[in-house]
C-alpha positions in Angstrom: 0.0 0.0 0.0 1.5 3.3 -0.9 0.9 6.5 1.1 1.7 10.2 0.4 3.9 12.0 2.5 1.2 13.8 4.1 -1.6 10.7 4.7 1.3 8.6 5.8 2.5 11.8 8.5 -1.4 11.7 9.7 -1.1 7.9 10.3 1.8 7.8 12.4 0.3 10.4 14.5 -2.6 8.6 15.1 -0.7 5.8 16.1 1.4 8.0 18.4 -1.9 9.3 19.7 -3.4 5.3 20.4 1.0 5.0 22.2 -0.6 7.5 24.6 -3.8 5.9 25.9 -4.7 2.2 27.0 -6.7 -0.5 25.2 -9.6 -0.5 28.2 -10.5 3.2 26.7 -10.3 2.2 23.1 -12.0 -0.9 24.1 -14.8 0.9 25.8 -14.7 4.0 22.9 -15.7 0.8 20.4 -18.1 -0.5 22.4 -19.5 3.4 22.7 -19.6 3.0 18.4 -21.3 -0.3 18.2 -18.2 -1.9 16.8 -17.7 -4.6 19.4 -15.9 -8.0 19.0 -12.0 -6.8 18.2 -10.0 -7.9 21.3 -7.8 -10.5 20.8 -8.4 -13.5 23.5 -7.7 -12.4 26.8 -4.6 -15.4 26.7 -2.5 -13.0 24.4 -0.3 -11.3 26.4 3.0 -9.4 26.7 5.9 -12.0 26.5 7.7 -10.1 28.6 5.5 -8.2 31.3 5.9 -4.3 31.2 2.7 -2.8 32.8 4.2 0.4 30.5 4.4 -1.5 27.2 1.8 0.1 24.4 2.4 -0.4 21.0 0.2 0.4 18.1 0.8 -0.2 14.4 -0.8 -1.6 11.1 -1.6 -5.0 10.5 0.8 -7.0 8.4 -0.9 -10.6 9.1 0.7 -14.4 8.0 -0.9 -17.6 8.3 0.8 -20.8 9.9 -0.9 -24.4 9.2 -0.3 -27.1 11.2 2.6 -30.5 9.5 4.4 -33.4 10.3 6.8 -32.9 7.3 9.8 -30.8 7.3 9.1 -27.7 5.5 12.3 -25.1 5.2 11.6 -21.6 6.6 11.4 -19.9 3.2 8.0 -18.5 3.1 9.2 -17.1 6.6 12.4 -15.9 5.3 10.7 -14.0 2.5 7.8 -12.4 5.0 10.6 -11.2 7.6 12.2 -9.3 4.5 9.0 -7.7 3.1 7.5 -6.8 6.2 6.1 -2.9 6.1 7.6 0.0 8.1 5.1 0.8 11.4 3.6 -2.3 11.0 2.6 -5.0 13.4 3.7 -8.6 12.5 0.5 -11.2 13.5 0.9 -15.0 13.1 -1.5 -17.4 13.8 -2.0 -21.1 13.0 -5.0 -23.2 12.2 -4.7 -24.8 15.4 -2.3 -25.0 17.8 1.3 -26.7 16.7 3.0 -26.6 20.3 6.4 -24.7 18.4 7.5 -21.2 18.6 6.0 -19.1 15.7 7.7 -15.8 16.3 11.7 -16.0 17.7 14.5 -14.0 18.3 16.5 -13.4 14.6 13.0 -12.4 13.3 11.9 -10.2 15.8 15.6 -8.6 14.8 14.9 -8.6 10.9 11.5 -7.0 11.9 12.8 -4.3 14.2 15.1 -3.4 11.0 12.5 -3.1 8.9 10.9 -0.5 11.1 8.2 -3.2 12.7 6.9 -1.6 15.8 6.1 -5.2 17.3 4.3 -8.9 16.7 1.1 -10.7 17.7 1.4 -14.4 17.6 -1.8 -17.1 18.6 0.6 -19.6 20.1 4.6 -19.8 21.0 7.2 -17.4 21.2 11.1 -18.3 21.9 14.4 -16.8 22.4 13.1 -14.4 25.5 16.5 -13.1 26.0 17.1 -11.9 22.9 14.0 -10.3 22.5 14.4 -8.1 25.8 17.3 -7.1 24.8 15.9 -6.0 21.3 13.5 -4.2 23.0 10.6 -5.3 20.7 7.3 -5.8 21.7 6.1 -9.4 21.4 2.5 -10.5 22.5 1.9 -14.3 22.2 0.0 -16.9 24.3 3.0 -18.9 25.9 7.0 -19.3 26.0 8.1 -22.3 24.1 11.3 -24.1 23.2 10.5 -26.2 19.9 11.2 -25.2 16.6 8.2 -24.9 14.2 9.8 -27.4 11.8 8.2 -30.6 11.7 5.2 -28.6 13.4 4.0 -25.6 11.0 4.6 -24.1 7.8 3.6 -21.0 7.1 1.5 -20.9 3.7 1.1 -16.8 3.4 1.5 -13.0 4.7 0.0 -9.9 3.8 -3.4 -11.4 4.0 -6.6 -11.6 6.2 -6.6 -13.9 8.8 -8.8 -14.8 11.9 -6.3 -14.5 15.6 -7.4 -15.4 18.8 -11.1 -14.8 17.5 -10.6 -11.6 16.0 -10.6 -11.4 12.2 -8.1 -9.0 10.9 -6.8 -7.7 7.4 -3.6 -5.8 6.1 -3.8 -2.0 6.8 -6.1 -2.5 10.6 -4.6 -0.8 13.5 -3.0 -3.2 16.3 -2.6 -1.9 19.8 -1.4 -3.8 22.6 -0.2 -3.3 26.4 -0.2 -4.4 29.7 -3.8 -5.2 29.6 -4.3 -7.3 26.2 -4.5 -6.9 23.0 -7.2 -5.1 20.1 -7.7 -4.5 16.8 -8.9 -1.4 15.3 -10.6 -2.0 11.7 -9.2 0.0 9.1 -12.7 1.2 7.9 -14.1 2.6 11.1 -10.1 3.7 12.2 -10.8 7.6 11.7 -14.2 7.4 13.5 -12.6 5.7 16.4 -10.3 8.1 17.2 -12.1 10.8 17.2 -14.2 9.2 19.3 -11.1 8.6 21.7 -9.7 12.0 20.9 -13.1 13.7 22.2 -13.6 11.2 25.5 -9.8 11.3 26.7 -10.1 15.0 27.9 -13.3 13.4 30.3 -11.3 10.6 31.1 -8.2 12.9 32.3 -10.9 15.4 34.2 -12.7 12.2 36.4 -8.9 10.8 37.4 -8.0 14.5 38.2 -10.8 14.7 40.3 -11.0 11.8 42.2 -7.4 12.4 42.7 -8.2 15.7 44.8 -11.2 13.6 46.4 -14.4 14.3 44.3 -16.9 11.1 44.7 -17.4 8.6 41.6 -20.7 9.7 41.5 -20.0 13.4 41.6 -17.5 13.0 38.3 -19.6 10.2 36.6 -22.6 12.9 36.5 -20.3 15.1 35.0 -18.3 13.3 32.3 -20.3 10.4 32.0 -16.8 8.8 32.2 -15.5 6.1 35.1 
């Protein structure tokens, strides 16, 4: 997908924007919208806990199936080298193949490339490396085995369904410490101006209760709690 200058400059602001908020308020901004139904299973969490990690970027998506045969890494090899600059790397499998499907040497390629983070539906190895990256990696569990002899991944740069959610190239991923969500790319401008509008109530009721205001006293007020 090719951007001007200017639309792309408007995009990484609104992801900048999503870097300052949390995915309970976008969650509850959709919910606002009627566009429920786009967090990511509760079981996809940040590999390595930060309760200040938040991440947003666009959706560059890749499908793993589940194999007994050995199938080489090339599909993966050619995905890590095309991936998209902001984007966020999600992998999921048909089912689970009890094997890493995001490691260390690609969350390295990825960084590179100018990934802001990945999203995986099963294993992720090489913890150590990955800290000391620095890049965000959400996944359901650590895990030691090699996706050879397990998986294979058939494509990228496609729509898939992950951890119940389905999700296509160009969406908006955020993740923190609370989870994971997906911000469709169609209702994406109404969303945040949703969020842009309610954040200033949001910010009033915690600077109020802060100096000792009741729940009820602020909820009346913003409608916000």
């Amino acid at each position: 997908m090719i951007h001007s200058r200017g639309n792309s400059l408007h995009m990484l602001e609104d992801l900048k924007f999503l870097e300052t908020l949390f995915t309970p308020l976008v969650s509850d901004a959709m919910d606002r919208l009627g566009i429920p139904g786009n967090v990511l299973d509760r079981s996809i969490q940040a590999i390595i806990p930060n309760s200040h990690l938040k991440v947003a970027g666009y959706a560059y998506p890749c499908k793993v199936v589940a194999t007994t045969e050995y199938v080489e890494i090339d599909t993966i090899l050619r995905m890590v080298d095309s991936i998209p600059e902001n984007s966020i790397v999600l992998v999921t499998a048909d089912h689970d193949i009890d094997a890493a499907l995001w490691g260390g040497l690609m969350s390295t390629r990825a960084k590179r490339r100018g990934a802001r983070g990945a999203v995986v539906s099963g294993g992720v190895r090489d913890i150590e490396q990955i800290d000391t990256l620095g890049f965000p990696v959400f996944g359901q569990y650590r895990c030691v085995k090699d996706i050879r002899r397990r998986g294979s991944m058939i494509e990228f740069g496609v729509g898939i369904r992950i951890a119940g959610v389905d999700v296509k190239p160009g969406d908006i991923v955020f993740g923190d410490a609370n989870g994971v969500l997906i911000i469709p790319s169609e209702h994406s401008q109404k969303i945040i101006a949703e969020l842009r509008h309610s954040v200033e109530g949001e910010q009033k009721t915690e600077r109020g209760l802060q100096a000792g205001k009741t729940a009820q006293e602020l909820f009346g007020e913003f409608k916000v709690f």
